[in-house]
C-alpha positions as CSV (number, residue, x, y, z in Angstrom):
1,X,100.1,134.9,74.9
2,X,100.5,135.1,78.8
3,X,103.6,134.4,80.6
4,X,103.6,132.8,84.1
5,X,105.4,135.8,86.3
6,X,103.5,135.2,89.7
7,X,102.1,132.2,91.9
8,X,99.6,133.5,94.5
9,X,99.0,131.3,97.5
10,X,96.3,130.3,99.8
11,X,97.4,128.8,103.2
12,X,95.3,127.1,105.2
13,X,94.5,123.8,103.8
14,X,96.9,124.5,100.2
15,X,100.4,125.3,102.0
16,X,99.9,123.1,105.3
17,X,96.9,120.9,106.7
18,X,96.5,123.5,109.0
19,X,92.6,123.4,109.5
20,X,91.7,119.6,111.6
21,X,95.0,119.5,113.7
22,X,96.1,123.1,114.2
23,X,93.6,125.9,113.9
24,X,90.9,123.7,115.6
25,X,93.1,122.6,118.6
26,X,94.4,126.2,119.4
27,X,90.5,127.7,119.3
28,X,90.0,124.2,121.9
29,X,92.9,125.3,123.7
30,X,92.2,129.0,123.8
31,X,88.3,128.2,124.7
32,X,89.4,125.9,127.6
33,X,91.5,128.6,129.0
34,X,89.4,131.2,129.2
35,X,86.9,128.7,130.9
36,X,84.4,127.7,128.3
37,X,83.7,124.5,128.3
38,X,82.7,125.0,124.2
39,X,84.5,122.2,121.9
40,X,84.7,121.7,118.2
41,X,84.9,118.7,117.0
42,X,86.3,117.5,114.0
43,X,82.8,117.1,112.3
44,X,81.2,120.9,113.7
45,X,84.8,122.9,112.8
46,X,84.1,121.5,109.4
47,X,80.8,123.1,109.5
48,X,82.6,126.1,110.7
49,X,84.6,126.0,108.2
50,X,81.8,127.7,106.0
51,X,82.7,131.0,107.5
52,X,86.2,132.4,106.7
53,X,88.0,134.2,109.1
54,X,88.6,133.3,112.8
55,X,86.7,135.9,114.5
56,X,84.2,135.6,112.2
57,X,83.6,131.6,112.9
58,X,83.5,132.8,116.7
59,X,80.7,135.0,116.5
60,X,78.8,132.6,113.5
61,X,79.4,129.7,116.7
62,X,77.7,131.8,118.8
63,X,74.5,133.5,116.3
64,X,74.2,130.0,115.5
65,X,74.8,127.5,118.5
66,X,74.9,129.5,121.3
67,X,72.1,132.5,120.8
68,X,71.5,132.9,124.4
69,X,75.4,133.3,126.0
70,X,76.1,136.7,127.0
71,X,80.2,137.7,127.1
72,X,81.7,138.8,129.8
73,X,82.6,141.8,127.7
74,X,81.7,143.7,125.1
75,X,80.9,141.1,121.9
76,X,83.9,142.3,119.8
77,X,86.3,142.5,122.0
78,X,85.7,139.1,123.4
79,X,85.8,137.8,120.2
80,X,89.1,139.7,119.5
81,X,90.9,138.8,123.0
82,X,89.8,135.2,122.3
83,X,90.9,135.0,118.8
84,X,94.3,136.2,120.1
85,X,94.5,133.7,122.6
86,X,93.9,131.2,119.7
87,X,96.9,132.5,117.8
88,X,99.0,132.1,120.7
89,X,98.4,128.4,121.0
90,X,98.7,128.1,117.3
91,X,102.3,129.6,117.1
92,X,102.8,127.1,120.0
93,X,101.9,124.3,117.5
94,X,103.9,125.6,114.8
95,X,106.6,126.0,117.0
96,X,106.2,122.1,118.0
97,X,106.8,120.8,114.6
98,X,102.8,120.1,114.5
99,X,102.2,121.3,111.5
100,X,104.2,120.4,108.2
101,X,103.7,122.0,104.5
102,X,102.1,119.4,102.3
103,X,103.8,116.9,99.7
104,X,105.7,119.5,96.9
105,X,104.9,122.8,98.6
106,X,108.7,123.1,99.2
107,X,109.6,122.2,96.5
108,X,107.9,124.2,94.3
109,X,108.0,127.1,96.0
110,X,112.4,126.7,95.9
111,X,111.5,125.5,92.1
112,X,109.7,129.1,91.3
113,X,112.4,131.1,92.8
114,X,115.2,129.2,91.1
115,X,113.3,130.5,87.6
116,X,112.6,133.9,89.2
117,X,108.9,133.5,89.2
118,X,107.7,136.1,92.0
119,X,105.6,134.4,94.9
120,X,102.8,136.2,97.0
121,X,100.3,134.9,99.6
122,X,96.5,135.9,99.8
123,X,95.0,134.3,102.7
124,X,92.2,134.9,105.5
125,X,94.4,133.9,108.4
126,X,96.4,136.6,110.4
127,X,99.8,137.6,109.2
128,X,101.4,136.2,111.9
129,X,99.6,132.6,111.3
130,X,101.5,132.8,107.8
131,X,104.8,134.3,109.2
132,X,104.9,131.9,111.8
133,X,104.2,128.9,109.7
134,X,106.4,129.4,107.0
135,X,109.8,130.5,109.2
136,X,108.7,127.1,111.0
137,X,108.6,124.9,107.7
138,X,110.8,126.7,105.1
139,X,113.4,128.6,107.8
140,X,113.7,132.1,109.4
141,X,114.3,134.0,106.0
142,X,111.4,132.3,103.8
143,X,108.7,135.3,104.4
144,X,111.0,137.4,102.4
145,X,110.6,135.0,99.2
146,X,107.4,136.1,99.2
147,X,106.7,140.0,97.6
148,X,102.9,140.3,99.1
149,X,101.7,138.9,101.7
150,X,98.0,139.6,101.6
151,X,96.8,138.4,104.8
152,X,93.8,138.6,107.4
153,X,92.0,142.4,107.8
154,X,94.0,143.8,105.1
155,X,90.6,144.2,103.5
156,X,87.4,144.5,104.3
157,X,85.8,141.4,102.5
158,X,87.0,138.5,103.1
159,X,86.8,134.9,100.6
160,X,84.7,134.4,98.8
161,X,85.0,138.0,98.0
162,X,87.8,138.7,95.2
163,X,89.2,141.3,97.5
164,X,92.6,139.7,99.0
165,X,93.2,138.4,95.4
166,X,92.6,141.9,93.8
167,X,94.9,143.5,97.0
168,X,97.8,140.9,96.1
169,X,97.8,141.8,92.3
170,X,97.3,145.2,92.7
171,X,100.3,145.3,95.2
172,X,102.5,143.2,92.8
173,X,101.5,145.2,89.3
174,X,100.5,142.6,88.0
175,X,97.4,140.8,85.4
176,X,95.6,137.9,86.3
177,X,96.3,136.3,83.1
178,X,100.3,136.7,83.8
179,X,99.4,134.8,87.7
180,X,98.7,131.4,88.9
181,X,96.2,130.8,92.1
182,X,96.6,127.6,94.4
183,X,93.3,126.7,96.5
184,X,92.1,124.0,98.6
185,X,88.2,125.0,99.2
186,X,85.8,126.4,96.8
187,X,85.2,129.4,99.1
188,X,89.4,130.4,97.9
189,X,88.3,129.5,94.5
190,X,85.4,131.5,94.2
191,X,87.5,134.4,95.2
192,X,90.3,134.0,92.9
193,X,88.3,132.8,90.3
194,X,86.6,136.4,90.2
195,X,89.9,138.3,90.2
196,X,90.4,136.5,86.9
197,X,92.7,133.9,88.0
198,X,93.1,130.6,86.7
199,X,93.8,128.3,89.8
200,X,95.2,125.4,90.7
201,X,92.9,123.2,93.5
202,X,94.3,120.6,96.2
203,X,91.7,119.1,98.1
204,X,92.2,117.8,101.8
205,X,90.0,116.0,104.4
206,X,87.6,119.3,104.5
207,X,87.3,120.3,101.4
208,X,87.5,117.0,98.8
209,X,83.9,117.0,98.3
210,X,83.2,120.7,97.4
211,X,82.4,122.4,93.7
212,X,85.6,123.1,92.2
213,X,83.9,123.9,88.5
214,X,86.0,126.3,87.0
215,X,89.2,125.3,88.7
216,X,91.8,125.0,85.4
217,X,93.7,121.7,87.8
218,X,92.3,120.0,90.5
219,X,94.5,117.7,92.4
220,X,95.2,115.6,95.9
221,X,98.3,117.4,96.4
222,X,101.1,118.9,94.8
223,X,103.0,115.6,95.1
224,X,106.7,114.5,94.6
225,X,108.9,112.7,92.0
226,X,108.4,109.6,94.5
227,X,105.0,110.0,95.8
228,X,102.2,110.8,92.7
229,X,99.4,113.2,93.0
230,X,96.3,111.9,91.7
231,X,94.3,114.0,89.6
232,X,90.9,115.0,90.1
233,X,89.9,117.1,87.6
234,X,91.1,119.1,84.3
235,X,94.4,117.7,82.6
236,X,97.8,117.4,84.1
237,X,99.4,115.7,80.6
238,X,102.2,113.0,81.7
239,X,102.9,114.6,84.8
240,X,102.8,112.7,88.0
241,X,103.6,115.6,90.2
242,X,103.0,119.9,89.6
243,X,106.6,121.8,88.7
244,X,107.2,125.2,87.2
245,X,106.8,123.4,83.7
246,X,103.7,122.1,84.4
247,X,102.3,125.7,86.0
248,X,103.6,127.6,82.8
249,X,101.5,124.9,80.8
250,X,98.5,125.5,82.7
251,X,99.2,128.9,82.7
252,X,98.6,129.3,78.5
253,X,96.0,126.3,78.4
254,X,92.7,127.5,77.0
255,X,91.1,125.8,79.8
């Protein structure tokens, strides 16, 4: 029988609501700066949100909604120059407090390394997004809690493609069976799911209404002794909130 020995993290959406009031504000900010009078809405960036990766959603906005603009510069390098402008006012909302982790993130993340479970990350967004975020929300030492941080270019597919997922286990030494995934869209499930991974699935404004057949636990949120998650799919037992026992359960479940 398995045993739990990693948790492997998504970001966007499963560590922090990052996606409605953070990403999408700095690419408005960073359009606005460089005088484009584009805006994405709350409705279109969740269109957008089809497309993974930053760059990648630029130049899918343009094929798609703006065919005939012509850059100023050569395509990819506008679309690189802008995207980094768009990190730039995201650390700025980090840096502002904007952007908290979701209920029981902390806690189980301090939970798993109080049991010395190993923690990595396998996300889309850049490796500074992720740095940035978490020396925000968990203080200036927290990157180092995680081994791997698998994180934007790192590879050359990017989710739904198993490829980050694969990258993070491979860097770890490690089985899928021995490893937990957490997800909050079905394009990060899809991805993990094909690495082998059984994973865990909390839903936000974006994503609640997507396919998540095949997650083993799909949930609201993490949640807290004082603030229940509500369970979505798959079996959580008498728990009102996911701990380490809960992950080690789900972890050996034939599901």
């Amino acid at each position: 029988m398995s045993k739990l020995q990693a948790l492997i993290f998504d970001v966007d959406g499963t560590l922090a609501d990052t996606e409605r009031d953070g990403h999408r504000v700095a690419f408005n900010r960073a359009f606005a700066g460089s005088g484009l009078d584009w805006d994405w809405t709350t409705s279109l960036y969740g269109e957008l949100l089809a497309i993974t990766g930053g760059k990648e959603r630029i130049r899918f906005y343009l094929e798609q909604y703006l065919p005939d603009f012509e850059p100023p510069t050569e395509l990819d390098s506008f679309i690189a120059n802008l995207h980094a402008a768009k990190s730039k006012y995201y650390h700025s909302l980090l840096a502002e407090g904007a952007i908290p982790l979701r209920p029981g993130v902390e806690r189980l993340l301090k939970e798993a390394r109080e049991q010395d479970v190993r923690l990595a990350i396998a996300t889309t967004t850049t490796p500074s997004n992720v740095t940035t975020l978490l020396e925000q929300t968990l203080g200036s030492d927290s990157p180092s809690w995680f081994e791997v941080i698998a994180a934007g270019d790192i590879v050359p597919a990017k989710k739904p493609a198993p490829d980050i997922y694969q990258y993070a286990l491979q860097e770890m030494n490690l089985q899928a069976q021995d490893c937990l995934a957490f997800e909050d869209s079905h394009h990060g499930l899809t991805s993990a799911s094909q690495t082998g991974l059984k994973t865990v699935v909390t839903v936000n404004d974006y994503t609640q209404d997507q396919d998540f057949t095949g997650a083993i636990l799909v949930l609201s949120d993490f949640g807290e002794p004082n603030q229940p998650f509500k369970v979505l799919g798959g079996d959580a037992g008498d728990k009102s909130y996911l701990d380490m026992a809960l992950a080690h359960r789900l972890l050996t479940s034939q599901g």
